[in-house]
C-alpha positions, -999 to +999 in steps of 0.1 A: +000+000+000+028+024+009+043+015-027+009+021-037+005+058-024+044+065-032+035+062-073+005+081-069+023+111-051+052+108-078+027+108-107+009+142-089+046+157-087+048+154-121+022+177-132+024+210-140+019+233-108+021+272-113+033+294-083+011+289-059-003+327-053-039+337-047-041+334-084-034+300-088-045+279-060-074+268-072-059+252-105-032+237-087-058+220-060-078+207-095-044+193-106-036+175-078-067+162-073-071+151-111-035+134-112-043+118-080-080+103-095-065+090-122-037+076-108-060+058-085-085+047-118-052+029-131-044+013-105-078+001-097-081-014-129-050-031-130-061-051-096-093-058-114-077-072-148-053-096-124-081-106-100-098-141-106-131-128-086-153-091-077-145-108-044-105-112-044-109-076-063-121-059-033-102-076-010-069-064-028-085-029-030-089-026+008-121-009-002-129+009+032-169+023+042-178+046+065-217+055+068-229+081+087-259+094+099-276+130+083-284+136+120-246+144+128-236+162+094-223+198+098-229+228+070-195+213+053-217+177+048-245+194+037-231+215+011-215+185+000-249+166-003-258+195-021-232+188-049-240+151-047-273+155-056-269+185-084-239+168-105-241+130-103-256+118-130-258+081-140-263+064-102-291+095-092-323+077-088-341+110-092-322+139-110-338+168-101-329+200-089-313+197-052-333+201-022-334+235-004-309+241+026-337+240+050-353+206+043-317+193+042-311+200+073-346+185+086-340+149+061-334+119+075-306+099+060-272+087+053-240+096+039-211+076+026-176+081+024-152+061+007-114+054+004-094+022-004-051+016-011-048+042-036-073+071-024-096+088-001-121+094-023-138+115+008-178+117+007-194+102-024-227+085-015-260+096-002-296+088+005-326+112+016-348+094+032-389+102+049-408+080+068-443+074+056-474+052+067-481+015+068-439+009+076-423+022+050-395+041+045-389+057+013-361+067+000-364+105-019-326+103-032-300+078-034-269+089-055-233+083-056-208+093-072-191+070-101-158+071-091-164+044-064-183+026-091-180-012-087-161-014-054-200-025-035-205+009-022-238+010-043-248-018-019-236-002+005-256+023+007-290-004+007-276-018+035-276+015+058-313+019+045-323-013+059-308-005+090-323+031+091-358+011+084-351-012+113-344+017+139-375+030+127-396-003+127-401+001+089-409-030+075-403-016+036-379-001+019-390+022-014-366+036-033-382+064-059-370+061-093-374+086-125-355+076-154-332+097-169-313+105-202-279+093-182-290+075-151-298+042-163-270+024-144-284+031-114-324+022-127-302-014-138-289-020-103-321-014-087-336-038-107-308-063-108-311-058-063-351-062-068-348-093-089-323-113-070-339-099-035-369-120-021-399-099-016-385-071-036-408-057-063-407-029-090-439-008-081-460+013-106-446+049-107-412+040-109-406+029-065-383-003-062-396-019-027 
């Protein structure tokens, strides 16, 4: 892993940095972070080619999940959500525009972050989430961003809805769903959960429960 990290930093070294004045920090932040990304994508896909399984795959990627609560997220969280929900595109159940700062702040939900051997990739996932009647819990949003595509943070994130359902004695989980222009990876995992999931229907209106 340290070999690992040591490659990445050498490959960010090696991009172009301007003098780093007032000017200029923002450009060499985008750098750094762009050189790092990618050095991370090609190393993630080199693991991938030379593992026999998805399984061994994430074992060697040290994929590493943290969930957290909505309930403990500060203004930096929230303005993150915010640019979760207004730029991912193909794993957003429900592009629309973002909600309002105030009904943030009073959503129940969750939100990921994600890092493995060759990054911190920081917070890329999130769910919205109201309770409604007859024990359900619906979910109002669920994206993610797709750099963490593929490394079962998708999952993931299912997971920490069932266990928000539980704490809530939901006994259903409803996931809305809009199809988009770009979002059908996301609409194909649903259905692909739904389909190997006993119990778990496609409902009319677009809801996976």
């Amino acid at each position: 892993e340290a070999d690992d990290r040591k490659k990445v930093q050498e490959l960010m070294d090696a991009v172009y940095l301007p003098a780093p004045d007032a000017s200029t920090a923002k450009i060499r932040d985008a750098q750094l972070r762009a050189a790092a990304l990618a050095a991370a994508r090609a190393g993630a896909a080199s693991l991938r080619r030379a593992a026999p399984s998805r399984a061994e795959y994430h074992a060697a990627l040290g994929v590493r999940i943290d969930v957290s609560s909505l309930a403990d997220a500060d203004a930096a969280v929230r303005e993150r959500l915010l640019q979760l929900h207004e730029h991912t595109n193909q794993f957003n159940t429900w592009k629309r525009r973002p909600p309002p700062p105030a009904a943030l702040a009073a959503a129940e939900g969750v939100a990921i972050r994600v890092a493995d051997r060759f990054a911190d990739y920081g917070l890329v996932g999130a769910a919205l989430c109201a309770r409604g009647d007859g024990g359900m819990l619906y979910a109002l949003s669920f994206c993610m961003s797709c750099r963490v595509l593929g490394r079962g943070v998708e999952h993931a994130i299912l997971r920490a809805l069932g266990n928000l359902a539980a704490d809530a004695a939901a006994e259903t989980v409803a996931v809305g769903a809009c199809a988009a222009p770009r979002n059908a990876p996301v609409l194909a995992f649903l259905r692909a959960v739904a389909a190997a999931t006993p119990g778990a229907r496609e409902a009319e209106g677009g809801e996976l429960g």
